[in-house]
N, C-alpha and C positions, 0 to 999 in steps of 0.2 A: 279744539274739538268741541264740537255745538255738545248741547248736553242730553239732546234726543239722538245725538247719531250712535249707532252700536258699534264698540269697540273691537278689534280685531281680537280675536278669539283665541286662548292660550292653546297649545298645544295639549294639554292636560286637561282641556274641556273639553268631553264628548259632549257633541249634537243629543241624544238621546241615550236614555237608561232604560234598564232593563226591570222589569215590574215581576215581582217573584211570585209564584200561589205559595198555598199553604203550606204544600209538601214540600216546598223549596225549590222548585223547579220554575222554570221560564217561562213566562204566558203571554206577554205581550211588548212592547217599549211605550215610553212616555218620551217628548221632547223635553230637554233639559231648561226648568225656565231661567229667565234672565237673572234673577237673582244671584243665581251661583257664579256668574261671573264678576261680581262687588269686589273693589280691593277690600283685603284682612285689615283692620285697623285695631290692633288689641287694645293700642291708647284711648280712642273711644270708646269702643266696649267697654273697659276698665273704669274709665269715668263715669257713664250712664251708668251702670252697675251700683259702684260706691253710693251716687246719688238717690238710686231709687232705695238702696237699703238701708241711707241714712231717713227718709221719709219715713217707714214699718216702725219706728220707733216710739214706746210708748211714754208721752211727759213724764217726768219724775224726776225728782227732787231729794233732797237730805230736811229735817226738823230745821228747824231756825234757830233750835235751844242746843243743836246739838251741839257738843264740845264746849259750852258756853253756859254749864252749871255747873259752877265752882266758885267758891269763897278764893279770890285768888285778887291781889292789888299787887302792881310793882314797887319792888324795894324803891326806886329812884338811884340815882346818881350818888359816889362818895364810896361806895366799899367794891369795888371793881367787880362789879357783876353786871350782866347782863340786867337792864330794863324790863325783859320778859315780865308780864303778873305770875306770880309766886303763890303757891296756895296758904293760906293762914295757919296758925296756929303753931302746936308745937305736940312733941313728946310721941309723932309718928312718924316715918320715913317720909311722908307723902308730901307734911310740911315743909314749905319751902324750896318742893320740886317747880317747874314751870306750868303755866297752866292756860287754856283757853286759846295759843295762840296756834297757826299750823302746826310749826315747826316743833311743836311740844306733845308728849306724850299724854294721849287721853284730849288731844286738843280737837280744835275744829278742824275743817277741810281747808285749804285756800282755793278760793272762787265757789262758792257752795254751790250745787246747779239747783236751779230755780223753774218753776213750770214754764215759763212763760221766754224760756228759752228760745231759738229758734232753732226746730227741731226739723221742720221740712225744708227739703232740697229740691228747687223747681229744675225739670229738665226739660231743654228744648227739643218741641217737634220734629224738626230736623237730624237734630242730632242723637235724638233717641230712636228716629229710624235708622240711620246711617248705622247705627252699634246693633240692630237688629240683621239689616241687609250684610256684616262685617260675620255675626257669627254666625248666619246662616251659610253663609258661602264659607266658612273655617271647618264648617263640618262635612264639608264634601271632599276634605285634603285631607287623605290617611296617617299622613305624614303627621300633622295634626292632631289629628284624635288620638294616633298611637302615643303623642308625646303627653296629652293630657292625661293618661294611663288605662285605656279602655284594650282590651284583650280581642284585637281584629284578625289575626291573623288567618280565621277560618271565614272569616267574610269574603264573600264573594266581591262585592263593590259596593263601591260610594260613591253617589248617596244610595243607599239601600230603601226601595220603595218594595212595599207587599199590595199582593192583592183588594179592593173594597173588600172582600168576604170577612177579611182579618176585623172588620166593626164587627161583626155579629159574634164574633167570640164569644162566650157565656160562660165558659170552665176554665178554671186554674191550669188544669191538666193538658187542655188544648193550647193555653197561651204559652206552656211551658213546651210543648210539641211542637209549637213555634218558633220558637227562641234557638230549639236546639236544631232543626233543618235552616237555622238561616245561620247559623255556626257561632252561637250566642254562649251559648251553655258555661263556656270558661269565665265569661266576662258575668254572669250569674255567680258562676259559685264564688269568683272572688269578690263582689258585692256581698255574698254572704259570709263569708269567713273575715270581710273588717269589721263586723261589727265589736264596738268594744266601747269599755267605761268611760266615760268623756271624763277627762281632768280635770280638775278647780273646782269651783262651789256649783258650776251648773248642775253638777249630778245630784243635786239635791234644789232644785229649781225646775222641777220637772220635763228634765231633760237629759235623762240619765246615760244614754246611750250616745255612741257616732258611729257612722258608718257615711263609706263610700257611695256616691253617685254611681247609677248605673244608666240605662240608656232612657232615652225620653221618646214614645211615640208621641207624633204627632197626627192627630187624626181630624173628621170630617164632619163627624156626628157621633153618637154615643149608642150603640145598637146591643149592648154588653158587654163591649170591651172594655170599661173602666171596673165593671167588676168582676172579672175574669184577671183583671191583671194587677189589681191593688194589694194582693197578700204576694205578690213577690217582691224582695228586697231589694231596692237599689231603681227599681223601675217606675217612672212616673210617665202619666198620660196628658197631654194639653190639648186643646182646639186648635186648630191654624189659624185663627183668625183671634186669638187671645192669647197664643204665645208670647212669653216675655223674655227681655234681658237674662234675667236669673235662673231663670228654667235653660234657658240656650248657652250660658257660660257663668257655667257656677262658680262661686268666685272670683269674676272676673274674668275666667282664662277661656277662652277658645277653642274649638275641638271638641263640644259633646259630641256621643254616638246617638245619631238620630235616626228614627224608621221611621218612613214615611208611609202613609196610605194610600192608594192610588185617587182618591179622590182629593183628599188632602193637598195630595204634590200636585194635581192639576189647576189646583184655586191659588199657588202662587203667583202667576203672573196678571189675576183681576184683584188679588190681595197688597198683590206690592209693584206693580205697576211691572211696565220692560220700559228697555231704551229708547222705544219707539212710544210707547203710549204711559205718559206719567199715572200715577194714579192719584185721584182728590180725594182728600181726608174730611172727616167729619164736620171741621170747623170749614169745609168749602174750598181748600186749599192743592193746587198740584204740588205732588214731590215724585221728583223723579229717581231712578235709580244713582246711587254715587257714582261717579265714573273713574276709572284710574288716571293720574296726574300722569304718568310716564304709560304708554303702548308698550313697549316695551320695555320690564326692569330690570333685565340679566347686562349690568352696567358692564362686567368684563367682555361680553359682546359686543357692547356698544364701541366701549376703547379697540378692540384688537379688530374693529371693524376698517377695512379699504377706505374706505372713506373719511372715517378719525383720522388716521394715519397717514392719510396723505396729506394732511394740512396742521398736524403738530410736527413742531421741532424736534431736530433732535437732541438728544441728553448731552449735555457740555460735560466735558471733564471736569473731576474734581480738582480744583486749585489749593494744593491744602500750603497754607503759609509757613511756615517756621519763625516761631517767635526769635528773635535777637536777642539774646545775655548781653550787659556789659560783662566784658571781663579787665579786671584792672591788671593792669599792663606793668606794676610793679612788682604782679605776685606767680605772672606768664610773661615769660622769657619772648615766646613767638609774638606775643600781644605787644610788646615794648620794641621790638624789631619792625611792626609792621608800621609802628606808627611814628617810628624815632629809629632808620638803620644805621645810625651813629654811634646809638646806644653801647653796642656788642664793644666795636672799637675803646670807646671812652670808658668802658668798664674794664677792659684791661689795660689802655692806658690813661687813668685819669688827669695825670697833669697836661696832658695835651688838653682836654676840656679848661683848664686852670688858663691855660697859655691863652688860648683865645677868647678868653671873658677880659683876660688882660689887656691883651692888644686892641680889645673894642673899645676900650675905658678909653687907652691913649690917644686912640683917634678921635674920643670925641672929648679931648683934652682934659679929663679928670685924673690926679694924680694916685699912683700904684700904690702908694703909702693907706 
């Protein structure tokens, strides 16, 4: 398959979406752009992800001295103790505990991290669009989003685009007027009701709270919609054309709930190229959309297909062997019959067996003595 030509199209892809106004109501359609039909690749996603949020990280380091002020020398060899340095002295518990080393109490760290670590992770062009195009097209699968825990049930469809008017937003009160004609409202309150005390020492690292992701508009321009909609919990705003990895699949996982703006949703296809027309990157570069390696992946259709089936074989029966026992034949009557039918006879008359060992000797002139 060339990598410009457009792939035959899933049954679960509609041609066009429906663009909602304010009040929730129907106003016009949008064609669906190429994007949404990218295969899912969570393993990409997942990577790109890891990567760019090992990059956020700030240098830092442990002392040099740390674990390593202590009057501490090792005993040496001869009174069966460990090597460990020892702390000096005498007449305190402390004396002659271990000291300095990891494995010791009040010791050092093993491998101390050092600034000059390598702390960034470079990720490739490609394959940082490819995790872009993967969670763009995962949030248009309900299936999807239900499973990454978003509250759709009152959603009309995905992908959900609202009107251009929705940038001019200016009020809390209208964005939440929003939210709830587009059947949001659940997926709100329960954004609001995780919030809770974050476990471990961050809550004293100025970062006392966690809560749940909630949905990510994506918009076109900024007309007072980011501040109209920054004091609801769980809801974040991005540009289309500055959306990342992390905003698209928190965690890693795939399936944000995402609104689109009519304007927004129509700059995908000069944003991220179609099957027909790659788009060039800043550095001068085409990349074109990922294409799916299988047209078709429903594999049990493939197999139960006329066509398989008239050209595999059919299933052989199973040959199941039976292992063989010896069985000793002096300890089974049937076993000593089957292999000696003389036996039976000469067990009840045995000097007939006596007779004929006899007469063999004679003949072959050895005397009976």
């Amino acid at each position: 398959m060339s990598m410009h030509s457009d792939p035959s199209i899933p049954a679960l892809v509609r041609p066009v979406v429906n663009i909602y106004s304010l009040e929730g109501q129907i106003q016009g359609s949008a064609p669906l752009p190429d994007i949404f039909k990218c295969p899912i690749r969570p393993d990409i996603v997942r990577t790109v992800h890891r990567n760019k949020s090992l990059s956020t990280r700030h240098p830092h380091a442990v002392s040099p001295k740390a674990g390593m002020q202590h009057s501490a020398v090792s005993w040496g060899p001869g009174r069966a103790q460990a090597r460990v340095p020892r702390v000096r002295g005498s007449g305190t518990h402390r004396a002659g505990q271990g000291a300095t080393a990891n494995s010791c109490r009040k010791g050092r760290m093993a491998f101390p991290l050092k600034v000059w670590r390598r702390w960034n992770r470079n990720v490739n062009m490609l394959e940082n669009h490819y995790a872009l195009c993967s969670a763009i097209a995962a949030s248009a699968v309900p299936a999807i989003v239900s499973a990454h825990g978003h509250k759709i049930d009152s959603v009309v469809e995905l992908p959900l685009v609202v009107s251009r008017d929705a940038e001019c937003i200016a009020k809390t009160k209208d964005a939440m007027a929003l939210l709830t004609k587009l059947g949001l409202q659940a997926e709100v309150k329960k954004v609001a009701e995780s919030k809770t005390v974050r476990p471990g020492k961050g809550k004293r690292r100025n970062r006392k709270y966690v809560q749940k992701k909630g949905p990510l508009i994506v918009i076109s321009r900024d007309a007072g919609i980011v501040r109209a909609f920054r004091n609801i919990p769980g809801v974040e705003l991005a540009r289309v054309g500055d959306v990342e990895v992390q905003e698209l699949a928190p965690g890693g996982n795939v399936g944000r709930l995402i609104i689109w703006t009519e304007d927004a949703f129509a700059s995908m296809n000069a944003l991220y190229g179609t099957y027909a027309d790659p788009v060039v990157t800043a550095q001068g570069k085409k990349v074109c959309l990922p294409v799916p390696v299988m047209t078709n992946a429903d594999i049990e259709r493939i197999i139960e297909s006329a066509e398989v089936q008239a050209v595999v074989k059919e299933k052989e029966a199973v040959k199941i062997k039976i292992a063989r026992h010896r069985i000793d034949p002096y300890a089974d009557a049937q076993q000593l019959d089957r292999l000696n039918p003389f036996a039976s006879v000469q067990k009840v008359y045995p000097e007939i067996g006596y007779r004929m060992h006899a007469f063999r000797d004679v003949e072959s002139g050895e005397s009976l003595e």
